[in-house]
N, C-alpha and C positions, 0 to 999 in steps of 0.2 A: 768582791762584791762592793759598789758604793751606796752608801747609806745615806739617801736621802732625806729622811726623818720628817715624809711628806704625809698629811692627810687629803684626802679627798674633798674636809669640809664638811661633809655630813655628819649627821650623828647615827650610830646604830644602838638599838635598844632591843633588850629581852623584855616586853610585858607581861606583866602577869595575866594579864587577859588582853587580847587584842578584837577590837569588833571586826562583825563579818564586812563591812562594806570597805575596807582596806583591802587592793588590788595588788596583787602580786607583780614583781618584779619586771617578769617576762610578759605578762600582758601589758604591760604599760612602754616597754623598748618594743615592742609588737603593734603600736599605736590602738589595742583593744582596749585599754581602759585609763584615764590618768589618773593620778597620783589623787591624795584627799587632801584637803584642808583641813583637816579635823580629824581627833583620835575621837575625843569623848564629850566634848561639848561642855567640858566639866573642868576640874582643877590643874588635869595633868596638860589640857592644852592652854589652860591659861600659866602653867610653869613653862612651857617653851614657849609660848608670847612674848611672856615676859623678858626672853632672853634675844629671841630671834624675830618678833614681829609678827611673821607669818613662818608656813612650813608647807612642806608638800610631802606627804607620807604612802610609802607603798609595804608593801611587806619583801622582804629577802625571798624567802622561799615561793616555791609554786607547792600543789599537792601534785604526786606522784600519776593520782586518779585522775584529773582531771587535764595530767599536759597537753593533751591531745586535743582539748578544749577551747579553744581562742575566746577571752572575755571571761572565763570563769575558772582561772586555773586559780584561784584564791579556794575553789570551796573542794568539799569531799577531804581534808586531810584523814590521813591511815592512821591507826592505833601506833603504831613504831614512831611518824613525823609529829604526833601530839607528844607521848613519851619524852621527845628528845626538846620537845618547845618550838617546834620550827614555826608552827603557825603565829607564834606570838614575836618572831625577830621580824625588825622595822626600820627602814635608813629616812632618816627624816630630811631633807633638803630644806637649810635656810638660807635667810637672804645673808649673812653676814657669817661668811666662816670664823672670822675670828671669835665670835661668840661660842664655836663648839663645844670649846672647853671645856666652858664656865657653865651648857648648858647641860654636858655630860656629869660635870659635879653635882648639881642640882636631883637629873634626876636620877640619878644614883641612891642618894639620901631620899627615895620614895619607898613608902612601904606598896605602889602596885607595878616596881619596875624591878626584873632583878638586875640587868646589868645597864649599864649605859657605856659607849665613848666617842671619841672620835674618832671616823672609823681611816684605819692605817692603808697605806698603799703597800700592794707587793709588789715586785721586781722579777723578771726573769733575770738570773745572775751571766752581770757583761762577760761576755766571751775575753779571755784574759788577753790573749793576742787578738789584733787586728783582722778581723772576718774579709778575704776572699775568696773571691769567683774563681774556682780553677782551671786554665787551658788542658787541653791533651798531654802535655807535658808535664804536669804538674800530676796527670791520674798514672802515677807507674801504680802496677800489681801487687810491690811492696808495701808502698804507702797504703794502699786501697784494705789493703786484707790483714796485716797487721793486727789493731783493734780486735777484728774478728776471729782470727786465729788464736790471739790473746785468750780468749775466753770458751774456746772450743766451738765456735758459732758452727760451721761444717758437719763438724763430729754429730753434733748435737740435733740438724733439721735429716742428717739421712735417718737420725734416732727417732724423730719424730717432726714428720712435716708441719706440723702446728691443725688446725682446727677455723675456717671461715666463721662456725657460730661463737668462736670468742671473739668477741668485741676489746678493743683496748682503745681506752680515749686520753685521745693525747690535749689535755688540758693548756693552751700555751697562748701566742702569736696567732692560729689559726695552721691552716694549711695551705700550702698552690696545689690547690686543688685539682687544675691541668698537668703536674707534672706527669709525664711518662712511667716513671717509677711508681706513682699510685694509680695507673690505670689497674680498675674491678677492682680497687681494693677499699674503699672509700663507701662508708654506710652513710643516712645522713648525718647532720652533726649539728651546731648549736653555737652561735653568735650574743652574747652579752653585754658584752663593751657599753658603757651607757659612763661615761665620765666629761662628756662636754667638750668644748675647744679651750685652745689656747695656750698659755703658763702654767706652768705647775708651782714653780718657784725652784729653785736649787739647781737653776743656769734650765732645767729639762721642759722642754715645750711639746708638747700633743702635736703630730702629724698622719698625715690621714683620716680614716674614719675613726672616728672617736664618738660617736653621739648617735648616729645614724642607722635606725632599725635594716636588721637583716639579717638574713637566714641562711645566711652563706660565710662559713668561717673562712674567709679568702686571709693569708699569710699578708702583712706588709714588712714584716721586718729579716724572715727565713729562719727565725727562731726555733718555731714550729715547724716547719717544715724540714728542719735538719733533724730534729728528736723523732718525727716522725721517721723521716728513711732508715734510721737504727732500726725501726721495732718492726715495719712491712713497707721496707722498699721493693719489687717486683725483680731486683737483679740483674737490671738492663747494662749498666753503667757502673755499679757500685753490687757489695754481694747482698743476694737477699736479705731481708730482713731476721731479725733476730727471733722473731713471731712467729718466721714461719706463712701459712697461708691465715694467720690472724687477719680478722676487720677494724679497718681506721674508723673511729667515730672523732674527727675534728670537732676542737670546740675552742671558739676565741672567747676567751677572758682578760687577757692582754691585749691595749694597743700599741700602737707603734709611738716612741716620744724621742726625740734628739735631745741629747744628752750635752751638759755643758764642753763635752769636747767635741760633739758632731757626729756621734755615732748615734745609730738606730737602737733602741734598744726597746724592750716589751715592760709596760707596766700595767698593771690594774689594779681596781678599787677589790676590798672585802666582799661588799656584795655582788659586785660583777662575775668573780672569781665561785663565791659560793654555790649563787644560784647556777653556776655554768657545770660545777661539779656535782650538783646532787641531777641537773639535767642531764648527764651524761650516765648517770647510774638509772637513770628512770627510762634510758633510752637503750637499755638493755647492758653498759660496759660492764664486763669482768674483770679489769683490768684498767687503771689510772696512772697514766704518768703524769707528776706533777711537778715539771723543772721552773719552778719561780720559787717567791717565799717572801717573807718578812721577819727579818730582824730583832730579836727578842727585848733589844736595848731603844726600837722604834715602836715599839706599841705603847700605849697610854699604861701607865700606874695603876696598877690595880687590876685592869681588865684580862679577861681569860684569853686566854691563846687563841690568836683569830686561827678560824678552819674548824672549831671542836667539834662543834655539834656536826657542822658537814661532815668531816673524817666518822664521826660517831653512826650516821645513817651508813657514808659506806660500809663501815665494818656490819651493820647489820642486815645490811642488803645481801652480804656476803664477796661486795668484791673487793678487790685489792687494791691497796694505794699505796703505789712506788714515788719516792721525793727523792731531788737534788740534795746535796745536802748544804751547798756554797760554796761562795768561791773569796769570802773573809781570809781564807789561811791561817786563821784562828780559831780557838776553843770558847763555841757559842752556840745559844741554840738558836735555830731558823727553821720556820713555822711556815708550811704544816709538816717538814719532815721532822720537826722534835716533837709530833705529836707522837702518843700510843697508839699501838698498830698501826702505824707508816713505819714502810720498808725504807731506810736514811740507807741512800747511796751516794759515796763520796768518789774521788777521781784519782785513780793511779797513772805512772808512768809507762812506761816500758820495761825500767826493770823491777815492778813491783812495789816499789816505794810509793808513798802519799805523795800528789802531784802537790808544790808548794802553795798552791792556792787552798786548797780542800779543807773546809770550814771541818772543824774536829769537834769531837764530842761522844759521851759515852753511850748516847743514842743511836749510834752511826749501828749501822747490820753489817755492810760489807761493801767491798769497792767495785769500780770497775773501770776501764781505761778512758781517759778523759782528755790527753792531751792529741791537737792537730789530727782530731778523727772528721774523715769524708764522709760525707753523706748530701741528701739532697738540698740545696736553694732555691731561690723562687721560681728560676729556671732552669739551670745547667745545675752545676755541684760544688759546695764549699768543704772547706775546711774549716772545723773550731775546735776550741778549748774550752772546758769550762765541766762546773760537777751537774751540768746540764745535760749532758751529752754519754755521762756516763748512767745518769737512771737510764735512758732507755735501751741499754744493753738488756737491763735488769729485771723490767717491766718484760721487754720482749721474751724472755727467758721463762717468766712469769705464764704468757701466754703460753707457751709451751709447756710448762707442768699441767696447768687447767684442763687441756688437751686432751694430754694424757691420763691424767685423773680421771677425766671425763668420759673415755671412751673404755674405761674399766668399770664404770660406774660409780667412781670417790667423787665427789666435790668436795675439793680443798679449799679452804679458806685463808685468811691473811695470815693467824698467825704459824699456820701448817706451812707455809708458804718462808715465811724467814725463814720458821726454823731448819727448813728441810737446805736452805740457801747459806744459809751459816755451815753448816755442817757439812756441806759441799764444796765450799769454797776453798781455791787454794794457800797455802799459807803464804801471805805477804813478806816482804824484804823481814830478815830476822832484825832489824835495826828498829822494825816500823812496831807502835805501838797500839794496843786494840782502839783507842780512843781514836786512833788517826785513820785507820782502812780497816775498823770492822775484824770480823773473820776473815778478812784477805780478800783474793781475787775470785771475781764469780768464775764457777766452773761450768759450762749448761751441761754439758753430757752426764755427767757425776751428779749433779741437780737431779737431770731424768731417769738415772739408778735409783737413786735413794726413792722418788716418788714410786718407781717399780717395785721396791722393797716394801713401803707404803703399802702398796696395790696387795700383794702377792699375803701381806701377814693380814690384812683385812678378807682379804676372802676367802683365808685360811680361817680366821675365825668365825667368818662366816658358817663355815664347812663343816665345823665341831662344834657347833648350836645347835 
């Protein structure tokens, strides 16, 4: 993974109270409402005057109630998105990013803001090797199945086809929404991206849309669209998904930016990123893959781990959030998979062992195969690397317990969901350390046991009540 050590420029803040006529995120990239000039007419917008001149303030979050809503998704928040503060988090857009700093110090030291900073970019982590296009020749059966076979993918959909009412969103790049491997499989989904044109700084320039409202998470970089073919590709070309007959909920929160060496690669802002994953929970997912991340050594001093409060509603929504874990090859943490309650999936080889990229750490849950695996592009089929490629083994896997839980009548949750993945998992290379691959290699079929055993001692207890 390279670490750019980019902000967006804006600041985001947690206030202690936030007034009602501040417009939510997704109304404002929806052209239903703009941004304010004004919090409070009072000290805390003459503190950021002071620093930035002027501001244009929206809120991060939408409420849940009201997505449906065009113009008014700021009001109605739930008892759960007040609890956690969502209605009070805010990215303020100034004229002068170099002042963000200085403006996130300031209101820090406020007694009606609890956090301030400058809000960090994530990355989807660069594919270690060189991303191509595959001819015919390059799709042998060996290569193709591999991956899949690794981790019992076969065994595991005659165990259980998976479920169309679980939803899994693939949080990324977007999707190609036309490929042939996601025909009927594609719910709607959900477009964010609001980070502007141009430079970034650190050699990386914005290409494509970047700015430009829309309701169509169309793929530019194939990011997304290779994580998605892991989890419900249709099995035309490459094997089914690891889902099963699970539903895609695309969601672009990453765009596309060419990198100081000229590779495509997916970045997004905090708030792009947020407000795309709590819209993907409110649009019904059971399941979140989330192969990007930031840097624990690139976030501002002091500030809490971007994604909490989002990771903190999925968990009470009840769905699951599966993270990359990196492609550093070092012992760090990277957010939001070193959050609590994310499933940290890192990336094995072939024979077991931590692929040498696979960012380590004692938060990792378990592995999964991550190098030169097929799946879809924006059109035909690539191959990549990376611990991107190994969540949606994981996630897809995921849909498949829910499934099955579901049609026993459990609802399994996040943390029933590790634990039952941990305890399933095969043992990694004896050389490999827990810090490096977790409890080892995912198993799904042995997954879909343990969830049976699950099933079988709960309605056993049922039975003797």
């Amino acid at each position: 993974m390279t670490h750019y050590g980019m902000t967006t420029g804006r600041v985001l803040a947690k206030l202690c109270e936030c007034p009602e006529h501040v417009p939510s995120h997704l109304d404002v990239i929806a052209g239903a409402a703009r941004p304010m000039g004004h919090i409070d007419n009072n000290s805390l917008d003459r503190c950021i005057h002071h620093h930035a001149g002027a501001m244009q303030v929206r809120r991060v979050y939408h409420a849940a109630e009201s997505l449906m809503h065009e113009g008014t998704r700021c009001e109605c928040f739930d008892d759960t998105e007040k609890a956690l503060g969502m209605d009070r988090v805010v990215a303020l857009d100034i004229p002068t990013s170099a002042r963000a700093a200085d403006l996130a110090h300031d209101l820090n030291e406020r007694d009606d803001v609890e956090w301030a900073m400058p809000e960090p970019m994530s990355f989807a982590p660069m594919d270690i090797t060189p991303v191509r296009v595959l001819s015919a020749r390059d799709m042998t059966p060996e290569k193709i199945l591999a991956p899949f076979q690794q981790v019992g993918a076969f065994v595991a959909l005659e165990m259980e086809p998976g479920d169309p009412a679980i939803r899994v969103a693939v949080v990324d790049t977007g999707v190609a929404l036309g490929h042939p491997e996601f025909h009927n499989r594609i719910a709607a989904g959900v477009d964010t991206v609001d980070l502007g044109n141009g430079a970034l700084g650190g050699g990386a320039e914005l290409v494509g849309d970047s700015d430009t409202p829309d309701i169509m998470a169309h793929d530019e970089t194939g990011h997304g669209s290779h994580v998605a073919g892991i989890i419900a590709a249709n099995g035309d070309r490459i094997p089914p998904g690891v889902g099963g007959r699970a539903c895609l909920i695309p969601v672009r929160a990453l765009a596309a930016a060419r990198s100081a060496d000229g590779r495509i690669v997916g970045i997004g802002g905090t708030m792009d990123i947020d407000a795309a994953v709590k819209a993907a929970v409110d649009l019904g997912a059971r399941v979140l893959n989330l192969s990007f991340g930031t840097s624990e050594e690139d976030m501002p001093f002091g500030a809490p781990p971007v994604h909490s409060d989002t990771i903190q509603y999925v968990l009470a929504k009840g769905a699951v959030p599966v993270a990359a874990m990196g492609n550093s090859g070092k012992s760090e943490r990277f957010y939001p998979a070193a959050l609590d309650g994310v499933i940290a999936v890192g990336a094995i080889n072939e024979h077991g062992r931590r692929a040498s990229f696979s960012t380590m750490g004692d938060h990792i849950a378990l592995s999964a195969p991550g190098e030169d695996v097929i799946s879809t592009g924006l059109t035909g089929y690539r191959a990549s690397t990376g611990t991107s490629h190994a969540a949606p083994f994981v996630a897809g896997a995921v849909a498949l317990m829910l499934a099955r839980g579901d049609a026993a009548g459990l609802r399994l949750n996040a943390i029933q969901c590790r634990d039952i993945l941990r305890r399933a998992a095969d043992p990694a290379h004896p050389d490999s350390r827990p810090e490096e691959t977790g409890a080892g290699r995912l198993n799904v079929p042995r997954t879909l046991s343990l969830v049976d055993q699950l099933i079988a001692a709960n309605q056993g207890g049922s039975n003797g009540r």
